[in-house]
N, C-alpha and C positions, 0 to 999 in steps of 0.2 A: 583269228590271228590279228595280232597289233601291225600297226603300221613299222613301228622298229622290228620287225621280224628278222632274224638271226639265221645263220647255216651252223658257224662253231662257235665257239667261247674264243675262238680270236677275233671273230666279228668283234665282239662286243669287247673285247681290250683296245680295239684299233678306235670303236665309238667314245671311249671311256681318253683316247689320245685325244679324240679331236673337239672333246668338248671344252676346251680352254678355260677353265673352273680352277679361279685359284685355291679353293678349300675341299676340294673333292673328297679327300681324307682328313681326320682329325685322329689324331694319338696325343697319349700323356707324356710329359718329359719328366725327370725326375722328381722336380717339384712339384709336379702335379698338374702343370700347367698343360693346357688342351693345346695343342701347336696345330699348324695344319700341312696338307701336300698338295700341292696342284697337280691337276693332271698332267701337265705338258711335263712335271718332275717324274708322276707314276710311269710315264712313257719312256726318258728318259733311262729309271733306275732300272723298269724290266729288261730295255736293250742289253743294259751293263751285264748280270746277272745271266741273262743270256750268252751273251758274249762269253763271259767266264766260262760258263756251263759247256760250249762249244768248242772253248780250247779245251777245255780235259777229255775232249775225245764225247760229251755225251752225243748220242746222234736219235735220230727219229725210233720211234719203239720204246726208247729208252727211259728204264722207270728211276724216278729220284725221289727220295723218303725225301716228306715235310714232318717234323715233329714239337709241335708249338702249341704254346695260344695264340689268342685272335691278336694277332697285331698287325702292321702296314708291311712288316716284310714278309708275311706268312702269303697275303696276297700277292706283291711283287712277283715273290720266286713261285707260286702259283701261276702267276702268268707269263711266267719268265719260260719254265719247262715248257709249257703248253705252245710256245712261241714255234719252241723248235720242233714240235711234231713227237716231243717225248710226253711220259707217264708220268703224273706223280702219285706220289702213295703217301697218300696225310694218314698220319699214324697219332694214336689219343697222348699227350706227353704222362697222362696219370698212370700207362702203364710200367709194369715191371723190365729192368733191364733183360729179362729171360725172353717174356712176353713177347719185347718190337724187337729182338735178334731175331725170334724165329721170322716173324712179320720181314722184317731186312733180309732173311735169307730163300723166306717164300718166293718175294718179288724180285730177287737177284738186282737189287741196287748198289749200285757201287759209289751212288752219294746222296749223304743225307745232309740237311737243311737243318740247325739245331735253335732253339728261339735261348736256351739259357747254360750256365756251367752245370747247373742240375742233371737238365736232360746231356749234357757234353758228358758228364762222368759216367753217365748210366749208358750209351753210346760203347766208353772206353771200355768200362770191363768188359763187354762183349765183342770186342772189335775184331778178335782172331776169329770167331763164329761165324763172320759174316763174311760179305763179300767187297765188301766197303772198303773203297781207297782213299777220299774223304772225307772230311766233316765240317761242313760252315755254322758258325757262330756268330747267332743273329745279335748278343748281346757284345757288345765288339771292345769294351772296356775290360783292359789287363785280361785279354785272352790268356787259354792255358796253353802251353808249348806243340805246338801239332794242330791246332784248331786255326780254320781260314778266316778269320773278321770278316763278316758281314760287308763292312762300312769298307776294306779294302776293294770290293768288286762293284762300288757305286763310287769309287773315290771323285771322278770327275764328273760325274752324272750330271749334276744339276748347273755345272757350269753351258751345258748345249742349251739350255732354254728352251725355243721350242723348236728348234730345229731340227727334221726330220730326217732318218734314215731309210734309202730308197729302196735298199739293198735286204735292209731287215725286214721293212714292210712287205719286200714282196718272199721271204720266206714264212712270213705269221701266213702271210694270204695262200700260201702253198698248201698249208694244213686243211685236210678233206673233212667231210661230215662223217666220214665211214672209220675215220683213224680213230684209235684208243685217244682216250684223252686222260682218265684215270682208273684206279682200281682200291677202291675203296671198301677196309676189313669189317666187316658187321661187326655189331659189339657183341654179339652170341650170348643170346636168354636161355638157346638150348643145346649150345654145343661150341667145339672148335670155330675159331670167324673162317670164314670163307673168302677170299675175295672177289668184289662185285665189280665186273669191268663196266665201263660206262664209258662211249662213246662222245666222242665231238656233238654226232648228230642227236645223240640222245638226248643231251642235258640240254641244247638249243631249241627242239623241239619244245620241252617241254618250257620252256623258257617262254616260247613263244606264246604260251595257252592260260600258262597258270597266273600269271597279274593282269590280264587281259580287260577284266572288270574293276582292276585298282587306276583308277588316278595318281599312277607315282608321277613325280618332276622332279624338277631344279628346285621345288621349293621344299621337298620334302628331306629329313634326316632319317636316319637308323643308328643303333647301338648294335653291331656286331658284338655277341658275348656268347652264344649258342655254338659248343667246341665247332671250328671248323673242319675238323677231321669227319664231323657227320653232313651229311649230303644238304638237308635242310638248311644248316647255317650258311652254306657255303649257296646258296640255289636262293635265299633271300640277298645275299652279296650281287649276286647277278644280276638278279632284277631294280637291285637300286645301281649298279655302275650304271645298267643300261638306258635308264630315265633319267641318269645326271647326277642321282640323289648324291645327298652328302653320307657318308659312312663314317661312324667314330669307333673307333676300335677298345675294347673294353679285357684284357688278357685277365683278368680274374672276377669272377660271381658276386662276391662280398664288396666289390666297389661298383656293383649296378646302381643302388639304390641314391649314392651321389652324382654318379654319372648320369642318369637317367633326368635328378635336377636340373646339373650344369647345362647338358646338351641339347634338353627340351625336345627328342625326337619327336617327330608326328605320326613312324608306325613303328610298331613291336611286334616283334613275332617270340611264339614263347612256347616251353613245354608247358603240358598241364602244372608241374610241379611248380611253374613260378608263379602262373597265377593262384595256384592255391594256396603258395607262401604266402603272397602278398595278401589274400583275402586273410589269413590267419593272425596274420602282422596289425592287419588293420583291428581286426578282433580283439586281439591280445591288448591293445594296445587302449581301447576303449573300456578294456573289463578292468582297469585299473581303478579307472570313476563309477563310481554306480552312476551318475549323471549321463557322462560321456556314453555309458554302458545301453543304459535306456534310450537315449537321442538317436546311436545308431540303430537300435533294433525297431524304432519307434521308424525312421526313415529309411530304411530297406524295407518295412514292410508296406510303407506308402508306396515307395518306389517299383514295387513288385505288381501293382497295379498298371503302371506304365512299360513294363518291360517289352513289351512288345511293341511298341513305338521306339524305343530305345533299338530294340537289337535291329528294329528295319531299321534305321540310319536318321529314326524323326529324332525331335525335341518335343515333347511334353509341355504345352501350352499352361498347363493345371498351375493357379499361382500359389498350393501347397507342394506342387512337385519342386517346382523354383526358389521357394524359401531351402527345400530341405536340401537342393543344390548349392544353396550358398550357404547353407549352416555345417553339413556334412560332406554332402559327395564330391564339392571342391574340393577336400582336404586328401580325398584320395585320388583326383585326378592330379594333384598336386607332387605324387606322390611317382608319378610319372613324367612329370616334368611341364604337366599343363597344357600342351601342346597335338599331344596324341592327337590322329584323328583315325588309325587303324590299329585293332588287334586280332592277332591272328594266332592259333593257337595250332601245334602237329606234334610230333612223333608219338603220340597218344594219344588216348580217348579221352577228349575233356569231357568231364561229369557235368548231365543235365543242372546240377543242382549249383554248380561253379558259375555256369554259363549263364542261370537265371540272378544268382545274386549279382554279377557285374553288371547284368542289364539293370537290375533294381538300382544300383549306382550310377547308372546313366553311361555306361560303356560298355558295347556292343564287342562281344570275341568272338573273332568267324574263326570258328573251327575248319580244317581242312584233313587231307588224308592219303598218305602217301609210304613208300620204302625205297630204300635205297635202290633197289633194281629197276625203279621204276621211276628216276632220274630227280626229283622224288613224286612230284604230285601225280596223283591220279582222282581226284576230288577237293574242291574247295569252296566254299561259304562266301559268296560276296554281298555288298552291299544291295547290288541288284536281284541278285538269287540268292536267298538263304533262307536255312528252316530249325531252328533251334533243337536240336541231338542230333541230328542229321549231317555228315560231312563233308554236304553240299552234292552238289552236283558233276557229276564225271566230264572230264574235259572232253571238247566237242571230238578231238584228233585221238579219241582213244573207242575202242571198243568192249565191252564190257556183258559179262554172261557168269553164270551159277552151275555150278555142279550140282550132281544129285542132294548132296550135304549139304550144302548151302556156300558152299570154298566161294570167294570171287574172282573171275578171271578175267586177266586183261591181255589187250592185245593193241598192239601200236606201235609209234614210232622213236617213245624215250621209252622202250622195253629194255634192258642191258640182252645183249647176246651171249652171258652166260657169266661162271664163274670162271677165274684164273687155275690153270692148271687143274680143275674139277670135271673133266665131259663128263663122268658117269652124274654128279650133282646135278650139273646143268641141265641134260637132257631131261632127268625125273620133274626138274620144275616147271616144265612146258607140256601140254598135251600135246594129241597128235596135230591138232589143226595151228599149233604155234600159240595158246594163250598160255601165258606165264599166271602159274599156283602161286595167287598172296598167301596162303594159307591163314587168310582172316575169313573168318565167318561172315555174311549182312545179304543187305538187300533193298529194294527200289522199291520208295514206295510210287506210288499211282502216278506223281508229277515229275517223277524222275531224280527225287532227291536220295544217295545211299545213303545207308543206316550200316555202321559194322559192329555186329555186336560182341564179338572177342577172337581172339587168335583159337586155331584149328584147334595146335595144340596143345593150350590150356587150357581147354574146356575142361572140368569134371565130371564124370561122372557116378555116380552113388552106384550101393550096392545093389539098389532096387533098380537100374537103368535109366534113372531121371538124368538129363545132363546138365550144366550148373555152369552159366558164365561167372568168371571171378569178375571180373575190371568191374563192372556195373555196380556190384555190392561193395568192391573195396574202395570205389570212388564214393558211395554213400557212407560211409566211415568216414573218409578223409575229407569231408566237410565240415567236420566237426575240428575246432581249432588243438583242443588236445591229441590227436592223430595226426602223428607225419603220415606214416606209410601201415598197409594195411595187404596184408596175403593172406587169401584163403588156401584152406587146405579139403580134402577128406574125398580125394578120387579112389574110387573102389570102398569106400567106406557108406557106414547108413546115415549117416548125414554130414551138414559141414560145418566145419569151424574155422578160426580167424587167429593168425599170430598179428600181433599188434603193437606197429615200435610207437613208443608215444613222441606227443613234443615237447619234450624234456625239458625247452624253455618257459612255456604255457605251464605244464604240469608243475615242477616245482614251483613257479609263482604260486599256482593256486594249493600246494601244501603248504608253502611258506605263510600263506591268509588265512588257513584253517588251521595252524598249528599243529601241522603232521609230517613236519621236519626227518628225516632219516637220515642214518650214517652215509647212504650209498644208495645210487639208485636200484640196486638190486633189491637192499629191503624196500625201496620205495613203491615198486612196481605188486610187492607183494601185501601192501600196506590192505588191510581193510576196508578201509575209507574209499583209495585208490581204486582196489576192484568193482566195490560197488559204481564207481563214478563211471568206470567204462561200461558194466552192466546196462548203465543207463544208456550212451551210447550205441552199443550194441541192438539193444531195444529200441530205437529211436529209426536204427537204419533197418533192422526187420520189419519195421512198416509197410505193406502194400506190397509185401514179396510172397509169391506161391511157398506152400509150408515148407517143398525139400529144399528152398532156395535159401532158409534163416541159416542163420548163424545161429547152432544150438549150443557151442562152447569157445571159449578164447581163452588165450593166453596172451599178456601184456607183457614181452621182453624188455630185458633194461640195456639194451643198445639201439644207437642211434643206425641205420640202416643208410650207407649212402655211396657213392661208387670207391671211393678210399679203402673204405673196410669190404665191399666187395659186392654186396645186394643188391647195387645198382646199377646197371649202363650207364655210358655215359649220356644217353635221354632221355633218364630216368623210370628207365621200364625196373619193373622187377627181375633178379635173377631168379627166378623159382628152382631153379635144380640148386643154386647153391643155399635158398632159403633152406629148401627142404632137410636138405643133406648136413646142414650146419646146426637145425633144429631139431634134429629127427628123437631125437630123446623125448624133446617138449613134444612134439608130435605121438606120438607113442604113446603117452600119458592123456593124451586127448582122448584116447581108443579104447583104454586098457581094459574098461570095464564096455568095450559095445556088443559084447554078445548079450548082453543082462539092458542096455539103455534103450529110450526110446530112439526112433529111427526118424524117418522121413515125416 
């Protein structure tokens, strides 16, 4: 445990007052321009917002819907609820108006917290559905008739400076480590979301353990841009209020890669999916030159000699390692804003083969490992302890044990006590001795580092009883820069195959070079040329795999797969029940002849 050790998340808002930091926050203004907040203001606006909160009657228990991107008010009224000993309920804004009604009426909220008129309208058509007497509007210009401005429950805020309330302070301090703090909706890979309660003392605990081996400070930044409604984005926010760091707030994806310039963070935490962007980007972007093309493959491959001095936290003395640093790998630390000095990577499995190319660049990704019930971490990679596929090490304050399958089970003090309005749920995810069912597959090796090698429930298994992790083969796909997203299929069947969305931007570049132009990408997927190219692919990633684990057939969709159209959570996991169910035809055709094909 660090020496800023925590009891609730008011600790760490009351730390977050008293650090007197004129730029604690950074947000965009409309012109783009990076503006900043001081903490003695964040302290300020949370009282306000509170206050408001207090006069409409919220009181302690009481759950209040956030529905936003990452912005400065998201956290505010974050720690605004939390002041008063109430719930909140961050809800994804990319869902459907159907969707967060049911969500608003699960959690009997009667006010929700809105970041734009978008999410206000979608709000409105459902508002007899709910139970909602409110609605704050964080975007507070020409509000719509019935919506509360944001900016009116902070109107005087920042005229108190930094002058303290005795009265407030000592109701944040009144909040126990035992009280609800939130109840946050899983984004359901395999079913209805659930909600996951989490505790004051959960999320602190784990606060306490999980940066423990990071050097954060006052000198370090972050880019919040990882939805906050997921525990992860919200559980790295914590750990930089609590070390002082500065936080810039980033409410849309497509303006990371600016942001990330301007801001020059020094750590990132990311899903597998952005660094696999970015390595794809860097790719794409090189296969433009045959020069460019050769120079990186020629310095990834030197580099791949040093990776292991890279992923422990050295420098590469080699003065071919260092030309190829300053002709190439600069261009992609650059790329980050120069500055990095930590990556961290969760809510999936980062691919061995991700994690050795970014070492080959000269930046080290500690992978870590976690779920939302488990406040989130329960394994992390540090500079000090790490071991390259491995998801590190289990925190000291947790205990950890294997069912006969191989299930992992934890048991500790940021465990959640259960789901909302679920006991029959809740009870089944706990054994009898209290260890809460990850239902992820892994295991220890000799020095104590975990390995997980896929979820329970998406193992497959063939007809012959082989079982068949997917993640592992469809991250070996998805290294290849043509492959966004990559799902295996063929549970109960004799062997398995691959639906395959490509990268649509990659791939038509390289038809547009070869002259294999199509009307639409439907014929394109079907193109000749095109199949053979994933063939290869394909071929590339059955390398080194036991025979029932190849890829014996694929199919290359002509849709882009991403959580808008529905395939994806929002952390980028696969929907597999809705893959299945939306491709089941193409699936079918996979099959049609496997009484006659070879098997395993």
């Amino acid at each position: 445990m660090t020496s800023t050790a925590i009891a609730t998340i008011n600790d760490l808002f009351l730390r977050v007052a008293e650090a007197s930091r004129p730029d604690a926050v950074l947000w965009q203004d409309g012109l783009g321009r990076w503006q900043p907040i001081s903490s003695d203001q964040i302290y300020q606006r949370v009282r306000a917002v509170a206050h408001a909160l207090n006069q409409w009657g919220t009181q302690k228990g009481d759950r209040v819907a956030i529905i936003g991107e990452n912005r400065w008010e998201w956290a505010v009224s974050d720690f605004a609820i939390l002041a008063l000993g109430a719930v909140d309920v961050p809800i994804y804004p990319t869902l459907t108006a159907e969707q967060i009604a049911c969500l608003l009426r699960d959690a009997d909220c009667r006010t929700a917290i809105v970041s734009t008129r978008q999410q206000y309208d979608k709000i409105l058509s459902v508002f007899d559905r709910t139970l909602l007497e409110r609605v704050v509007l964080m975007d507070s210009l020409n509000p719509p008739e019935g919506a509360i401005p944001f900016t009116d429950l902070i109107k005087k805020a920042d005229s108190r400076g930094s002058q303290r309330d005795p009265e407030f302070d000592g109701l944040v301090r009144s909040v126990r480590p035992d009280d609800l703090a939130t109840i946050i909706y899983t984004s359901g890979t395999t079913g209805e979301p659930k909600g996951v309660m989490l505790t004051h003392g959960n999320i602190a605990s784990n606060q306490n353990y999980c940066a423990s081996e990071y050097s954060f400070g006052a000198a370090d930044a972050c880019i919040s841009f990882l939805p906050l409604s997921h525990i992860t984005a919200r559980a790295l926010d914590y750990v930089m209020y609590a070390r002082g760091a500065q936080i810039a707030y980033c409410p849309q994806f497509e303006k990371l890669p600016l942001a990330m310039r301007e801001v020059k963070p020094t750590v990132l935490v990311g899903v597998p999916r952005v660094y696999e962007k970015i390595r794809q980007e860097v790719e794409r972007r090189a296969a433009q030159s045959p020069v460019k093309k050769r120079l990186l493959r020629m310095a990834v491959k030197l580099g791949a000699k040093y990776a292991d001095v890279v992923y422990g936290g050295g420098q590469p003395r080699a003065r071919s390692w260092n030309l190829a640093k300053k002709l190439v790998f600069a261009k992609v630390h650059e790329a980050f804003g120069g500055r990095a000095r930590f990556f961290i990577s969760g809510g999936a499995p980062l691919g061995v083969d991700t994690a050795k190319w970014f070492a080959s660049v000269g930046i080290a990704v500690w992978e870590g490992y976690g779920l939302t019930e488990t406040s989130p971490v329960i394994a992390l990679n540090s500079p000090a302890n790490h071991r390259m596929g491995a998801v590190g090490k289990p925190l000291p304050n947790l205990e950890i044990r294997f069912d006969e399958d191989g299930e992992l089970l934890v048991r500790g003090p940021s465990i959640f006590p259960g789901y909302w309005k679920k006991p029959e749920a809740s009870a089944d995810c706990f054994d009898g001795e209290g260890f809460f069912r990850t239902g992820d597959i892994g295991h220890l090796d000799q020095e104590g580092f975990l390995y997980i090698t896929d979820r329970k429930k998406e193992l497959l298994k063939t007809s012959g009883g082989k079982m068949v992790a997917p993640q592992p083969i469809e991250n070996r796909l998805k290294t290849n820069l043509l492959v966004a997203q990559a799902a295996l299929v063929g549970d109960r069947h004799k062997f398995i195959s691959a639906l395959i969305s490509p990268n649509f931007q990659a791939l038509e570049e390289w038809a547009r070079h070869h002259g294999h132009l199509t009307p639409t990408r439907a014929h394109l997927v079907r193109h000749p040329k095109v199949v053979a190219l994933y063939e290869e692919i394909v071929r590339e990633a059955n390398q080194g795999l036991a025979s029932f684990e190849t890829v014996k057939r694929f199919r290359i969709v002509a849709d882009e797969w991403s959580l808008d159209s529905g395939e994806l959570t929002p952390s980028m996991k696969l929907k597999r029940r809705v893959i299945t169910e939306r491709y089941a035809e193409v699936v079918a055709a996979l099959y049609e002849d496997e009484a006659t094909a070879r098997g395993e």
